[in-house]
Kinemage of the C-alpha trace (Angstrom):
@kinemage 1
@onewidth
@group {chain A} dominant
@subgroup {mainchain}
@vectorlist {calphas} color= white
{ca unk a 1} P 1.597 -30.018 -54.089
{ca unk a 2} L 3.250 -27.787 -56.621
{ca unk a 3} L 5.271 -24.509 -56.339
{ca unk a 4} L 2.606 -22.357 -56.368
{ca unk a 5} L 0.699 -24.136 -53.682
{ca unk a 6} L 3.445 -23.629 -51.873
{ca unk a 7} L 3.889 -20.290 -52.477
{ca unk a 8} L 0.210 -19.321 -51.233
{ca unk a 9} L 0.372 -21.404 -48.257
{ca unk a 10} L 3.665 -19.504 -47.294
{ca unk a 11} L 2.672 -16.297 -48.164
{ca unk a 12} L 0.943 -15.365 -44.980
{ca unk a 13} L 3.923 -16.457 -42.804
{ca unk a 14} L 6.052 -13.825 -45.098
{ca unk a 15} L 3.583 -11.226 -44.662
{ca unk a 16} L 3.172 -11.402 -40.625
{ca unk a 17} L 7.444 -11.450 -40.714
{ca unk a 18} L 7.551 -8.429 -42.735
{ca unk a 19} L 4.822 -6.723 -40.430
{ca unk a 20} L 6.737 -7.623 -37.234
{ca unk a 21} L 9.738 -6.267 -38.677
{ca unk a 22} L 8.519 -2.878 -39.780
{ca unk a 23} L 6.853 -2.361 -36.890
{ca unk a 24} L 9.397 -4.060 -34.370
{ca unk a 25} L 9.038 -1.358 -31.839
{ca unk a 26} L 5.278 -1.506 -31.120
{ca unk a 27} L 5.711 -5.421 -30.926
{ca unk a 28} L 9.077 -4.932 -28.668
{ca unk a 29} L 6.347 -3.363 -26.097
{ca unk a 30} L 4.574 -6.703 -25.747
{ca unk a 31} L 7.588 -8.709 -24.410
{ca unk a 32} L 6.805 -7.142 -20.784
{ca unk a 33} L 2.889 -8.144 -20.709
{ca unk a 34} L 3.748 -11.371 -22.134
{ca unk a 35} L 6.194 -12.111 -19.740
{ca unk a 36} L 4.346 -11.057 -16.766
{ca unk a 37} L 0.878 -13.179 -17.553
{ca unk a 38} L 3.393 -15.984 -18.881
{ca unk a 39} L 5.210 -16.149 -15.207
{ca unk a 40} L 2.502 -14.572 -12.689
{ca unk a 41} L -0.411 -15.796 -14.727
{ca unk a 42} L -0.027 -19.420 -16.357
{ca unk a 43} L 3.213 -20.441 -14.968
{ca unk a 44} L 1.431 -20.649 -11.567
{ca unk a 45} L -1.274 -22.956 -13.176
{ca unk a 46} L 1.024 -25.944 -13.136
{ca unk a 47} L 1.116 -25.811 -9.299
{ca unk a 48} L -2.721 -26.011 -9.854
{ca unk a 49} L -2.058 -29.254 -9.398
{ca unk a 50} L -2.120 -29.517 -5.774
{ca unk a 51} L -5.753 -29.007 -5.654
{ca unk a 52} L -5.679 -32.699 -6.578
{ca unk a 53} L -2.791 -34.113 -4.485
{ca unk a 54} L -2.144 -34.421 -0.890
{ca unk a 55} L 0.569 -31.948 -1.295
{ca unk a 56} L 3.896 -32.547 1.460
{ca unk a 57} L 6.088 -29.547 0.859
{ca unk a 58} L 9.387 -32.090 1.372
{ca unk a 59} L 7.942 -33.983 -1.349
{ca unk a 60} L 7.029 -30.874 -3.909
{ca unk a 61} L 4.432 -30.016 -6.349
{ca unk a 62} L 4.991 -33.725 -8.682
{ca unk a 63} L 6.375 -35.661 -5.894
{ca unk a 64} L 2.873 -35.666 -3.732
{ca unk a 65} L 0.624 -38.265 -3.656
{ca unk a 66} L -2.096 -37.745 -5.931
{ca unk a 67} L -5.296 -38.033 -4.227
{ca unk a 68} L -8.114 -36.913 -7.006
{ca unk a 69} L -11.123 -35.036 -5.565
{ca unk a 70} L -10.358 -35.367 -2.039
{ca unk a 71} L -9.277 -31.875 -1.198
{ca unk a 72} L -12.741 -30.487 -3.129
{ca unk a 73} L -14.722 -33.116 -0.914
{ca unk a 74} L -13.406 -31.420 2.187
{ca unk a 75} L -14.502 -28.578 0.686
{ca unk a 76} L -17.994 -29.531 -0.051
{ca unk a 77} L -18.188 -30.980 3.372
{ca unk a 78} L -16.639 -28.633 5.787
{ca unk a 79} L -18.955 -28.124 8.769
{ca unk a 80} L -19.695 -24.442 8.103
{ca unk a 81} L -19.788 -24.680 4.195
{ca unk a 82} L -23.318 -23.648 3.517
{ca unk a 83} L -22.850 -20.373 5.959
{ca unk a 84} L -20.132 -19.795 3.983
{ca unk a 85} L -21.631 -20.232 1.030
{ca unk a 86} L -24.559 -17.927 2.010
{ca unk a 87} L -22.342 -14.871 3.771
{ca unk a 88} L -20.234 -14.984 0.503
{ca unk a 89} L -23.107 -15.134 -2.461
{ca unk a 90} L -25.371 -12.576 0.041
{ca unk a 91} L -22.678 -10.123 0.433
{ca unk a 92} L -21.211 -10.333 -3.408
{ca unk a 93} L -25.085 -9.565 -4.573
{ca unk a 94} L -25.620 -6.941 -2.370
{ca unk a 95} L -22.815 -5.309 -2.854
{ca unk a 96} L -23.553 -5.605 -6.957
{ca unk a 97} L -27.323 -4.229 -5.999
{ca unk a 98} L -25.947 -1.378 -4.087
{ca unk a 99} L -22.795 -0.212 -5.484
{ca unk a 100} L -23.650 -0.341 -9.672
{ca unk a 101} L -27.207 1.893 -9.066
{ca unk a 102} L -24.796 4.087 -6.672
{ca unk a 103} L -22.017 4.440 -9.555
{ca unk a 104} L -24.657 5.152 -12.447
{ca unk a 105} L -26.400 8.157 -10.003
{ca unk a 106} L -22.788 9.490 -9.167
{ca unk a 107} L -21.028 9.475 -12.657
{ca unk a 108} L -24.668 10.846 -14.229
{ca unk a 109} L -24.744 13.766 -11.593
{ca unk a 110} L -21.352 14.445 -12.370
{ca unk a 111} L -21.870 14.366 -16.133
{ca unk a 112} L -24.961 16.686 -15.489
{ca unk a 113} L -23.304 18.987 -13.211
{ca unk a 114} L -22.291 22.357 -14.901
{ca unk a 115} L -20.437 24.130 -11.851
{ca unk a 116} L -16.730 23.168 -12.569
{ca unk a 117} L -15.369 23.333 -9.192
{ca unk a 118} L -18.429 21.684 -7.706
{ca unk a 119} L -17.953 18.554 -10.478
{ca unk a 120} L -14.027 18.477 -9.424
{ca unk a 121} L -14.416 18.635 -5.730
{ca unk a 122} L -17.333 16.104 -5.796
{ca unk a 123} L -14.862 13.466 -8.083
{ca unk a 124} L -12.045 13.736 -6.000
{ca unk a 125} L -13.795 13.120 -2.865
{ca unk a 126} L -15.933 10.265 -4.352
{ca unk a 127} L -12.471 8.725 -5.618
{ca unk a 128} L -9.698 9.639 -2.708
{ca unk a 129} L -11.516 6.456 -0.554
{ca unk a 130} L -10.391 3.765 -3.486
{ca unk a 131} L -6.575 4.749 -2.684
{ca unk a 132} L -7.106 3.608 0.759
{ca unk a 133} L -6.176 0.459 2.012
{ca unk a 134} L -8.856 -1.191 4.190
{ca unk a 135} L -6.488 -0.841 7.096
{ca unk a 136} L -6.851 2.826 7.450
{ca unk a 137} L -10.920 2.698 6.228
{ca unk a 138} L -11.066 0.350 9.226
{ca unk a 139} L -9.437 3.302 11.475
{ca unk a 140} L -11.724 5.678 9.783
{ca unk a 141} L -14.743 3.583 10.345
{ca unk a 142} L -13.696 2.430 14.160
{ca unk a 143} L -13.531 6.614 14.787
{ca unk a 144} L -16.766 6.952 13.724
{ca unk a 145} L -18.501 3.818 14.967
{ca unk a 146} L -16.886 3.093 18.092
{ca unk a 147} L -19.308 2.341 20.906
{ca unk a 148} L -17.450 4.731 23.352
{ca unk a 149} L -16.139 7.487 21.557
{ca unk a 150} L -17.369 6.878 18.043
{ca unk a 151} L -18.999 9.964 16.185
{ca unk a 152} L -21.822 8.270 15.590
{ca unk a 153} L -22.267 7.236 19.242
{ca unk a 154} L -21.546 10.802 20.371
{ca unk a 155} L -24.582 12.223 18.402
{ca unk a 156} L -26.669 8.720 19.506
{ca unk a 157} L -25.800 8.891 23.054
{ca unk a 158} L -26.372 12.647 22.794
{ca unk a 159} L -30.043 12.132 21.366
{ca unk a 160} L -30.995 9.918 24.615
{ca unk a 161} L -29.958 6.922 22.998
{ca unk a 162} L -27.860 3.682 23.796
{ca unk a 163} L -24.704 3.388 22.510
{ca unk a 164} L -24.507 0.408 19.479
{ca unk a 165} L -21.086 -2.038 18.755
{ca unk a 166} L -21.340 -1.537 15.472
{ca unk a 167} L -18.810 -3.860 14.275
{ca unk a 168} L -19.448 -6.561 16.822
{ca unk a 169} L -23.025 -6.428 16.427
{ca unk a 170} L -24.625 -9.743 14.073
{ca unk a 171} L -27.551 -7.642 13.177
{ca unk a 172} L -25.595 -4.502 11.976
{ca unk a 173} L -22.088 -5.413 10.899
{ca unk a 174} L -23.690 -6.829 7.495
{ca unk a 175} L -25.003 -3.414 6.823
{ca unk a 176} L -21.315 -1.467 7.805
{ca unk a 177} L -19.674 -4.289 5.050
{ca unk a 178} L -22.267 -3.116 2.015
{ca unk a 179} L -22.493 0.602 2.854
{ca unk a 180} L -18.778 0.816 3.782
{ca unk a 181} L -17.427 -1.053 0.316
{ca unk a 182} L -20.393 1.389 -1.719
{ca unk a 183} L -18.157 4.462 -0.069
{ca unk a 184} L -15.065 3.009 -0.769
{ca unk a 185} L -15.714 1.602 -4.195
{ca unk a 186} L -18.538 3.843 -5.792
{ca unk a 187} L -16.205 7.157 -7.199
{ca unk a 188} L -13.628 4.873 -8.305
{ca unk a 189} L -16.440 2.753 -10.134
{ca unk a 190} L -17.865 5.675 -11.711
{ca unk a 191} L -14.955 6.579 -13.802
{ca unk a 192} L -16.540 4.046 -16.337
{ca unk a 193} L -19.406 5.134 -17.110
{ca unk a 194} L -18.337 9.017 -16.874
{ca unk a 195} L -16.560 7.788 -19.776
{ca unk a 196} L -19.390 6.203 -21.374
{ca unk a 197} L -21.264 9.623 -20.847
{ca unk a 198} L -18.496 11.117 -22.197
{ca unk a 199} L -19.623 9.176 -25.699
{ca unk a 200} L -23.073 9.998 -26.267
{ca unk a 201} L -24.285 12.612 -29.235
{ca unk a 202} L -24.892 16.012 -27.416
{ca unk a 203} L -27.017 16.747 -29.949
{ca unk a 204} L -29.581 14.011 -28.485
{ca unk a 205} L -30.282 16.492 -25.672
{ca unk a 206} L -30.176 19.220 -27.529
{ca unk a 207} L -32.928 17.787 -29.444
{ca unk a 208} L -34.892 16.422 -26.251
{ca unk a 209} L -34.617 20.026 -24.943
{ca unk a 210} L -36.204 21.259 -27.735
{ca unk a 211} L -38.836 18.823 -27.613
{ca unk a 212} L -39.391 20.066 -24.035
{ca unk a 213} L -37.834 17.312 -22.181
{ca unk a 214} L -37.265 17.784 -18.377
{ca unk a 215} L -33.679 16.666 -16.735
{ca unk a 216} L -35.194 13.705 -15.600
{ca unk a 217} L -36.836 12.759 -19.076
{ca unk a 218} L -33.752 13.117 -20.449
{ca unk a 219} L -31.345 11.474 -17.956
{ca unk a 220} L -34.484 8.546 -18.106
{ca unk a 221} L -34.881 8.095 -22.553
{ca unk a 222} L -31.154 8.911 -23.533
{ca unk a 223} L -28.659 8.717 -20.648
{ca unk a 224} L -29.548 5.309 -19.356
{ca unk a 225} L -30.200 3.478 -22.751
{ca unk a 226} L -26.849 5.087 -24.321
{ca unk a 227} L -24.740 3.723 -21.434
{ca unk a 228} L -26.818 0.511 -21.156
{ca unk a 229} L -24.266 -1.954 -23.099
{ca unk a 230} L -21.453 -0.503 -20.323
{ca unk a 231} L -23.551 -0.987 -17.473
{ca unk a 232} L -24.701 -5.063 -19.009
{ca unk a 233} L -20.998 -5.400 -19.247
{ca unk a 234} L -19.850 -4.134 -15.486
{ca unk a 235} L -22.394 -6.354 -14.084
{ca unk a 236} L -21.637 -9.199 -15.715
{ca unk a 237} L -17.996 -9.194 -14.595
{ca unk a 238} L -18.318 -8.354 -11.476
{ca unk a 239} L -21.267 -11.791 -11.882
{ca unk a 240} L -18.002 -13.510 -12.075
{ca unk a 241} L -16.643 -12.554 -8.970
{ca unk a 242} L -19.455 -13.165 -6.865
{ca unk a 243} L -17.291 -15.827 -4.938
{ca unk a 244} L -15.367 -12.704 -3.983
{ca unk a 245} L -16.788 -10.708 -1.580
{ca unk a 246} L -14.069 -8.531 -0.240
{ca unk a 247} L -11.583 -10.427 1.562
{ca unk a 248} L -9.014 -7.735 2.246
{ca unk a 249} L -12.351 -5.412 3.566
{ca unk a 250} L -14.126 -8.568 6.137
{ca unk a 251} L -10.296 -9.636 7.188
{ca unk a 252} L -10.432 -5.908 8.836
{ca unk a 253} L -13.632 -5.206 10.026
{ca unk a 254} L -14.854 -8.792 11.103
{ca unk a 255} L -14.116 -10.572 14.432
{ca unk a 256} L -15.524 -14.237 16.450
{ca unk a 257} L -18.614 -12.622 17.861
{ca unk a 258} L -19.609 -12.188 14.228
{ca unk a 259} L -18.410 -15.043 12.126
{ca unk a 260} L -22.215 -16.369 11.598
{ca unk a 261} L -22.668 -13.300 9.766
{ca unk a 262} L -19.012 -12.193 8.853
{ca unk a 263} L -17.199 -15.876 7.697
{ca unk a 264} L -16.815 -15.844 4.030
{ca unk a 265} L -14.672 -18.470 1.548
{ca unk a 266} L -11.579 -16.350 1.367
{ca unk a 267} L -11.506 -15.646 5.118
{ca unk a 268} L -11.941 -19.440 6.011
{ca unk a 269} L -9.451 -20.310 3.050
{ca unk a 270} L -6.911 -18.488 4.870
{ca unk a 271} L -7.486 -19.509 8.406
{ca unk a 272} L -7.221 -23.398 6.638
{ca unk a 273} L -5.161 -22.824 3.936
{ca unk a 274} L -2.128 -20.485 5.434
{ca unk a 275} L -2.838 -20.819 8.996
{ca unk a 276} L -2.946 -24.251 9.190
{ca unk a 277} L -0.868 -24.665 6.296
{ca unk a 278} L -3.268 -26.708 4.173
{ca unk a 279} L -2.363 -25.577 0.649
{ca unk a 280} L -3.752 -28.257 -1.267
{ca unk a 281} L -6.609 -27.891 0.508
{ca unk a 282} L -7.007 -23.803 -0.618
{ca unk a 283} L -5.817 -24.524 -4.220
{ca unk a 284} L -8.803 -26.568 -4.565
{ca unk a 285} L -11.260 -23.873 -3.180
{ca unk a 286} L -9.498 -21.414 -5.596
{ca unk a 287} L -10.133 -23.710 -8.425
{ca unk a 288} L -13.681 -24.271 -7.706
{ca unk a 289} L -14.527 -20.663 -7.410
{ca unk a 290} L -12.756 -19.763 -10.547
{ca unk a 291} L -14.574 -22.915 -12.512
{ca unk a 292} L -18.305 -21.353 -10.908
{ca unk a 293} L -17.399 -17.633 -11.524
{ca unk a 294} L -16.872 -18.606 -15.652
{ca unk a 295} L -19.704 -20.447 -15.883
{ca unk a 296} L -21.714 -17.481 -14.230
{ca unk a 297} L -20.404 -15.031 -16.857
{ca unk a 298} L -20.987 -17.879 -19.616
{ca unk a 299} L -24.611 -18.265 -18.091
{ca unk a 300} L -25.684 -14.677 -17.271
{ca unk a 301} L -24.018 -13.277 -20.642
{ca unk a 302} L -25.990 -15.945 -22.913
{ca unk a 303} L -29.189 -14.752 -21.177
{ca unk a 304} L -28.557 -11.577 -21.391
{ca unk a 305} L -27.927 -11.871 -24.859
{ca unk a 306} L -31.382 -13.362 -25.791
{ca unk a 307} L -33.287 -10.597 -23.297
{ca unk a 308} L -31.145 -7.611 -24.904
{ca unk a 309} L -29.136 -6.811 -27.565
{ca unk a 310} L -25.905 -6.464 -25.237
{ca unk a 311} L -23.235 -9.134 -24.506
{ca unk a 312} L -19.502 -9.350 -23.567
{ca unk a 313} L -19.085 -11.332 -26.785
């Protein structure tokens, strides 16, 4: 190799060191991202490894006896898998089928909307419910659904009716999960595509208005198909959470007279992982739902890529 081989080959090192050092302060600003996904992030994967031992907390993380697929077999064979299974793939679809239609109506009314204090007052009620915790939406919703004093009892009771346990109830409480997450996580949802809206060429509806295009024509032939690569790419993320459905929102609101309808993976994970101390055990269940949630965003993105002419890639 001669010297001006050697040159070219080291040029681009020289270049990125001269970048870096002219523009040291914008880099300096990535130290405390890097360090936080380097620690939080990928220094916990190592400890991944306990999905695969039988892990003894005298004998640590690479002390344990490794035990291969044994913890995922458990798993897989748990007596109440399959209702798990189905409560947490029902509830994660629903949710997706309820709240993302919900989020697209809100933001487009609010984008629509020309009364200023109406738009402002709408948003921050539609967003003040994401910035509680489930603890106090479960006070709000216990207030209101209570079978003895509940609002909603008041008015049923007071129409000749019998009063309902909402939240201890197998054939309702499914119904309080999705419409009580759509409340909680709509507004806060429909910040993204407000700011999608927020993109498209006003001069489309002036045009469309011209042409005599209604609201609805409009909202129907421009709105939707501008915002359409946002809404492809909100659905398929939340596609790869659908082994999450809520576990902060059932821990609150669920109860043993309805764990057929109410048990989901995290909630069981914690009553065997944490309760009962089996962390090897809930290491493996958070490995397998990471492993099925990429491969549903892998999946759903390359079909969604051959139907359409949106992906995530």
């Amino acid at each position: 190799m001669n010297a001006q081989q050697t040159n070219v080959l080291n040029t681009p090192k020289k270049d990125l060191w001269k970048n870096v050092k002219r523009h040291f302060s914008v880099y300096a600003l990535l130290i405390i991202p890097v360090v936080y996904y380097a620690i939080l992030k990928y220094g916990p994967v190592l400890n991944g490894q306990i999905a695969f031992k039988d892990f003894r907390s005298l004998d640590g993380v690479w002390g344990s006896v490794w035990v291969g697929l044994e913890n995922f077999s458990t798993f897989f064979h748990a007596y109440y898998f399959g209702e798990l299974m189905r409560n947490t793939i029902l509830y994660s679809l629903v949710k997706l089928i309820v709240s993302v239609p919900l989020s697209i109506i809100l933001s487009v009314a609010l984008y629509e909307c020309t009364h200023n204090v109406l738009r402002r007052v709408v948003q921050t009620l539609a967003y003040l419910p994401h910035f509680l915790s489930w603890v106090i939406m479960y006070g709000i919703l216990l207030a209101l659904l209570a079978p003895g004093d509940g609002l909603v009892n008041d008015i049923i009771k007071a129409a000749g009716g019998k009063p309902i346990d909402f939240l201890t109830n197998s054939d309702v409480f499914p119904v309080i999960v999705i419409l009580s997450d759509a409340w909680k996580e709509m507004g806060w949802a429909a910040i993204i595509f407000i700011a999608a809206l927020m993109g498209i060429d006003p001069s489309l509806f002036e045009a469309a208005m011209v042409e005599g295009a209604s609201a609805v024509q409009r909202v129907w032939y421009i709105t939707i198909p501008s915002i359409k690569p946002v809404i492809v790419t909100v659905v398929l993320l939340k596609l790869g959470k659908v082994l999450d459905a809520g576990f902060n929102q059932m821990f609150m609101l669920y109860s043993p007279s309805v764990y057929a309808v109410s048990d989901i993976i995290d909630t069981w994970v914690y009553r065997q992982g944490l309760l009962e101390m089996k962390y090897a055990l809930a290491t493996a269940v958070g490995i397998f739902k990471g492993v099925i949630g990429m491969l549903l965003v892998w999946v759903s993105n390359k079909v969604v890529s051959k139907l359409t002419d949106s992906s995530l890639l």
